[in-house]
C-alpha positions in Angstrom: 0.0 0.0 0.0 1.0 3.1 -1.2 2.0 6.0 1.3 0.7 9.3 0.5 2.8 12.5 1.5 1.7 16.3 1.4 4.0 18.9 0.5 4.2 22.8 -0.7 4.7 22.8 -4.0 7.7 24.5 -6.0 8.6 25.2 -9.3 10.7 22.1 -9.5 7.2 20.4 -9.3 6.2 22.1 -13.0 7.3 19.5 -15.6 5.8 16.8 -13.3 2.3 19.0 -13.1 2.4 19.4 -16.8 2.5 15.3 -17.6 0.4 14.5 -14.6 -3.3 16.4 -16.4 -3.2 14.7 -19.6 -7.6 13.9 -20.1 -8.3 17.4 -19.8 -6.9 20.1 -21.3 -9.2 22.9 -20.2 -8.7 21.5 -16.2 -4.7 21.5 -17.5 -4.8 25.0 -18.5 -6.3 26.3 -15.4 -4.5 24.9 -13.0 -0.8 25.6 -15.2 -2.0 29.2 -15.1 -3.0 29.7 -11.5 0.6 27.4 -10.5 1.9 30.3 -12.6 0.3 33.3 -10.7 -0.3 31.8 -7.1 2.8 29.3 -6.5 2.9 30.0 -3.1 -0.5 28.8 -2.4 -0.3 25.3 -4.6 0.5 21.9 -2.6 1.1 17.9 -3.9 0.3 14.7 -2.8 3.4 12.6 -4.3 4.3 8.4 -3.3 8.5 7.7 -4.2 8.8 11.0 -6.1 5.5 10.7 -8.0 2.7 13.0 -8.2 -0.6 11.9 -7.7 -2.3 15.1 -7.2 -2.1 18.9 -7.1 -4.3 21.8 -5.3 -4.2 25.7 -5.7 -5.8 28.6 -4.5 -6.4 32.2 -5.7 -4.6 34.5 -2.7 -5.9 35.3 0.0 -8.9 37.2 0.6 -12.0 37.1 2.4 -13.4 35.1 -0.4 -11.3 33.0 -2.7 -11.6 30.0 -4.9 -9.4 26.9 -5.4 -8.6 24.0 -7.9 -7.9 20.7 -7.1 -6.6 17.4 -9.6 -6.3 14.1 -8.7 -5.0 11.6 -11.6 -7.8 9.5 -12.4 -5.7 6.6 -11.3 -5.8 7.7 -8.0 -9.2 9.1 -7.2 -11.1 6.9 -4.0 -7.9 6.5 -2.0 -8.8 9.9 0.3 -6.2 11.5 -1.8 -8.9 14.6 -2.8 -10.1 14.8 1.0 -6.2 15.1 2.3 -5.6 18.3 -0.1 -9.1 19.6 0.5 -9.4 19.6 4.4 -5.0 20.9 4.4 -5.9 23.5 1.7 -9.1 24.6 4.1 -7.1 24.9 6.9 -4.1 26.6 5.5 -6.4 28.9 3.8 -8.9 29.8 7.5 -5.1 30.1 9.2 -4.5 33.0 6.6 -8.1 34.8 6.9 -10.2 33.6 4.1 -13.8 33.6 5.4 -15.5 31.8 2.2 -14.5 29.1 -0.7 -15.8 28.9 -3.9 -15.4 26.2 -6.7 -16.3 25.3 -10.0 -16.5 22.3 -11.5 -18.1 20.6 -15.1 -21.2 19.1 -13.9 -20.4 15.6 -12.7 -22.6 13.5 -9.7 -19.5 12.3 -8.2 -17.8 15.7 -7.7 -21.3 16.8 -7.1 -21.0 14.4 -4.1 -17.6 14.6 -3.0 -17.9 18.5 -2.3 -21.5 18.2 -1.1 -19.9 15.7 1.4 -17.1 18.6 2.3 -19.9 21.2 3.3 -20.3 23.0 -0.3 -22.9 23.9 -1.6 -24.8 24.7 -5.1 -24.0 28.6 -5.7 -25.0 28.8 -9.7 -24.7 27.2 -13.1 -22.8 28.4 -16.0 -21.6 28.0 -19.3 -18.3 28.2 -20.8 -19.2 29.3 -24.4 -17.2 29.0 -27.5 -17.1 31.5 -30.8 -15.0 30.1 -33.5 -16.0 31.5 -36.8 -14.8 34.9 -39.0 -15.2 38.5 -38.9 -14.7 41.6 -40.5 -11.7 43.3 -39.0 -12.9 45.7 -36.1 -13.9 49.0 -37.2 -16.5 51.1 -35.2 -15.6 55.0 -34.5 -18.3 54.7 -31.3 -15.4 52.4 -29.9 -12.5 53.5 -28.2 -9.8 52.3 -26.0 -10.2 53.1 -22.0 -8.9 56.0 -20.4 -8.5 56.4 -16.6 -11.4 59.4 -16.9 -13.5 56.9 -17.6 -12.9 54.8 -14.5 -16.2 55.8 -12.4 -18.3 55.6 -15.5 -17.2 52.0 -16.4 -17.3 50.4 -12.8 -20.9 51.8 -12.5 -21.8 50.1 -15.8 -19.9 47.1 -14.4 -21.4 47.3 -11.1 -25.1 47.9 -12.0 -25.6 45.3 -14.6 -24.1 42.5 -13.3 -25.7 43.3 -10.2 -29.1 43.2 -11.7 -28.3 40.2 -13.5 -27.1 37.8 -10.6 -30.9 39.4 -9.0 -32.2 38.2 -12.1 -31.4 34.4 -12.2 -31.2 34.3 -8.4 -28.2 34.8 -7.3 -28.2 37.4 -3.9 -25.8 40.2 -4.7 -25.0 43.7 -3.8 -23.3 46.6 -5.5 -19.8 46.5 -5.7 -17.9 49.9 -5.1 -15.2 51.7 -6.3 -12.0 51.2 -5.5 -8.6 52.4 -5.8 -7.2 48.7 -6.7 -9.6 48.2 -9.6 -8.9 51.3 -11.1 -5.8 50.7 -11.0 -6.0 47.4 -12.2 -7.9 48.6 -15.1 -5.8 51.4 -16.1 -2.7 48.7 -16.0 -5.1 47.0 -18.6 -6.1 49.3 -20.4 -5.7 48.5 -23.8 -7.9 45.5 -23.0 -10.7 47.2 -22.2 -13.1 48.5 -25.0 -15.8 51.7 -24.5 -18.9 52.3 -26.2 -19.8 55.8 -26.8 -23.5 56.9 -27.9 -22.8 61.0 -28.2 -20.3 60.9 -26.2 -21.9 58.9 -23.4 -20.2 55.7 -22.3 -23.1 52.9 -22.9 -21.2 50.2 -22.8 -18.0 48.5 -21.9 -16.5 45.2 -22.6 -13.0 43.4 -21.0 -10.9 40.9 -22.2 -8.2 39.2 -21.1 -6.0 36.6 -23.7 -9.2 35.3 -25.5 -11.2 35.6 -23.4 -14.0 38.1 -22.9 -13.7 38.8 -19.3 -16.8 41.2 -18.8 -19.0 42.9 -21.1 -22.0 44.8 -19.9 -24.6 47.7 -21.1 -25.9 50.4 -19.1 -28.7 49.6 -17.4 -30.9 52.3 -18.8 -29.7 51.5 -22.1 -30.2 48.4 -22.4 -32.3 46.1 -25.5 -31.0 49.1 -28.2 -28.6 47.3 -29.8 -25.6 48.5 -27.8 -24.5 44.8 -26.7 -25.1 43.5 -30.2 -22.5 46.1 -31.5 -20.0 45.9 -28.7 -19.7 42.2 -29.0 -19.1 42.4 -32.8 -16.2 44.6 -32.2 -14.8 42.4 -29.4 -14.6 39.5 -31.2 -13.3 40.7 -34.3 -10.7 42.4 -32.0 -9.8 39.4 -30.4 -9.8 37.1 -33.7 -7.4 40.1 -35.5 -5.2 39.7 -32.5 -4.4 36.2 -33.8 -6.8 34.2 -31.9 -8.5 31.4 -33.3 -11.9 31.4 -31.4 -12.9 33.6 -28.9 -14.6 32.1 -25.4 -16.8 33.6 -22.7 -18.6 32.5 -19.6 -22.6 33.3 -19.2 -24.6 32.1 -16.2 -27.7 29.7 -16.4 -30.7 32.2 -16.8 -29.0 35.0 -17.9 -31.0 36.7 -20.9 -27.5 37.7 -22.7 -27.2 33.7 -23.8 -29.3 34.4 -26.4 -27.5 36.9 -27.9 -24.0 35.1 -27.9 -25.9 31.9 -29.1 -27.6 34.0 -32.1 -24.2 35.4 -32.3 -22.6 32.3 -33.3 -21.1 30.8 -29.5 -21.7 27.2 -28.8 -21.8 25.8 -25.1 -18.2 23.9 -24.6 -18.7 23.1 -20.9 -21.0 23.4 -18.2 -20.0 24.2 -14.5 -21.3 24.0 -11.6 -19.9 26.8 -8.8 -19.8 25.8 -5.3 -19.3 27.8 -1.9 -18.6 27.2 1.5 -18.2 29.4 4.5 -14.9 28.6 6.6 
């Protein structure tokens, strides 16, 4: 019988991470790019120098989320429940107050979590535009300026916020803050403004192909404005050398229409989890 041992994971781990997720490459992505950004928060489970399994979390904050592999060869051996319960308690040492997760929808996940104290938070599907466009050309779109901060995170703010109301998610409005505008200044360039005479009516953020966030004004919304907005997006990012563009829309949002008229098709569906610590 095997013997299982836990340890913080270093950046001697990598080439052993990156031949250890070989059935999944969207689970493979993800967890290469948060090793990448949050090393100091992955650990392993590893037998005589192999790895069976690898867990990561997002930093610390009040509310955080997490990733967690086990090689399928390995799964039922309490593998997943040693990383898990470590992870939770490494994470309450350091202040985080809440977990979330996300998962493609799967009853044994479903049941190993549920087990764990998680519980169902929302659906939502990872969506997948892969055709052609017309190089981007719109003068009502221009790149983000820093004037433009309290305008965009009010946009931001108040539509997403009546969205998660919408398909029953609780929510409140988020407010400004020095560290998002800074972080969106640093990003600047990847974040795209609609102007209707010279109003801002809506806003859209990408990061690699990805379109992070794209919203309309709530009081001018069903005009048109998100139709145009995407079109620009996408042919941005597909002029930019991407091959398909992707997104993420939550179960019952009205805006899946749109992408799905657009020309997005459903790659993956998730289930997101929470737990208080």
């Amino acid at each position: 019988m095997m013997t299982w041992t836990l340890e913080k994971y270093n950046k001697d781990h990598s080439p052993a991470i990156k031949n250890l997720i070989r059935e999944d490459e969207f689970v493979r992505r993800d967890i290469l790019g948060c090793l990448e950004e949050f090393p100091e928060y992955a650990m392993i489970v590893r037998s005589d120098g192999f790895i069976a399994a690898i867990c990561v979390y997002t930093g610390i904050s009040e509310k955080t989320s997490f990733t967690l592999y086990v090689h399928p060869d390995y799964r039922s051996q309490g593998i997943g429940s040693l990383l898990l319960s470590s992870l939770e308690k490494e994470m309450a040492e350091k202040g985080v107050k809440e977990i979330v997760c996300d998962y493609k929808v799967d009853d044994s996940i479903r049941g190993f979590l549920s087990r764990k104290g998680y519980e169902k938070w929302f659906r939502s599907r990872h969506m997948i535009f892969s055709g052609t466009l017309l190089s981007p050309q719109n003068p009502s779109v221009s790149a983000y300026v820093d004037s433009d901060y309290l305008h965009v995170q009010k946009i931001f703010s108040e539509s997403f916020h009546r969205m998660r109301l919408h398909v029953g998610i609780s929510s409140t409005l988020s407010a400004p803050s020095e560290e998002e505008r800074s972080y969106f200044l640093k990003h600047a360039e990847d974040i795209f403004v609609l102007r209707d005479n010279s109003e801002i009516v809506a806003v859209a953020m990408v990061e690699g192909n990805e379109i992070d966030k794209i919203a309309v004004a709530v009081d001018e919304q069903g005009k048109g404005y998100g139709k145009t907005l995407l079109a620009y997006t996408v042919g941005t990012l597909l002029h930019r050398g991407f091959s398909e563009v992707t997104l993420w829309v939550v179960d019952g949002n009205p805006a899946r229409m749109l992408y799905e008229h657009f020309g997005f098709r459903m790659h993956r569906l998730h289930e997101f989890v929470q737990k208080k610590l």
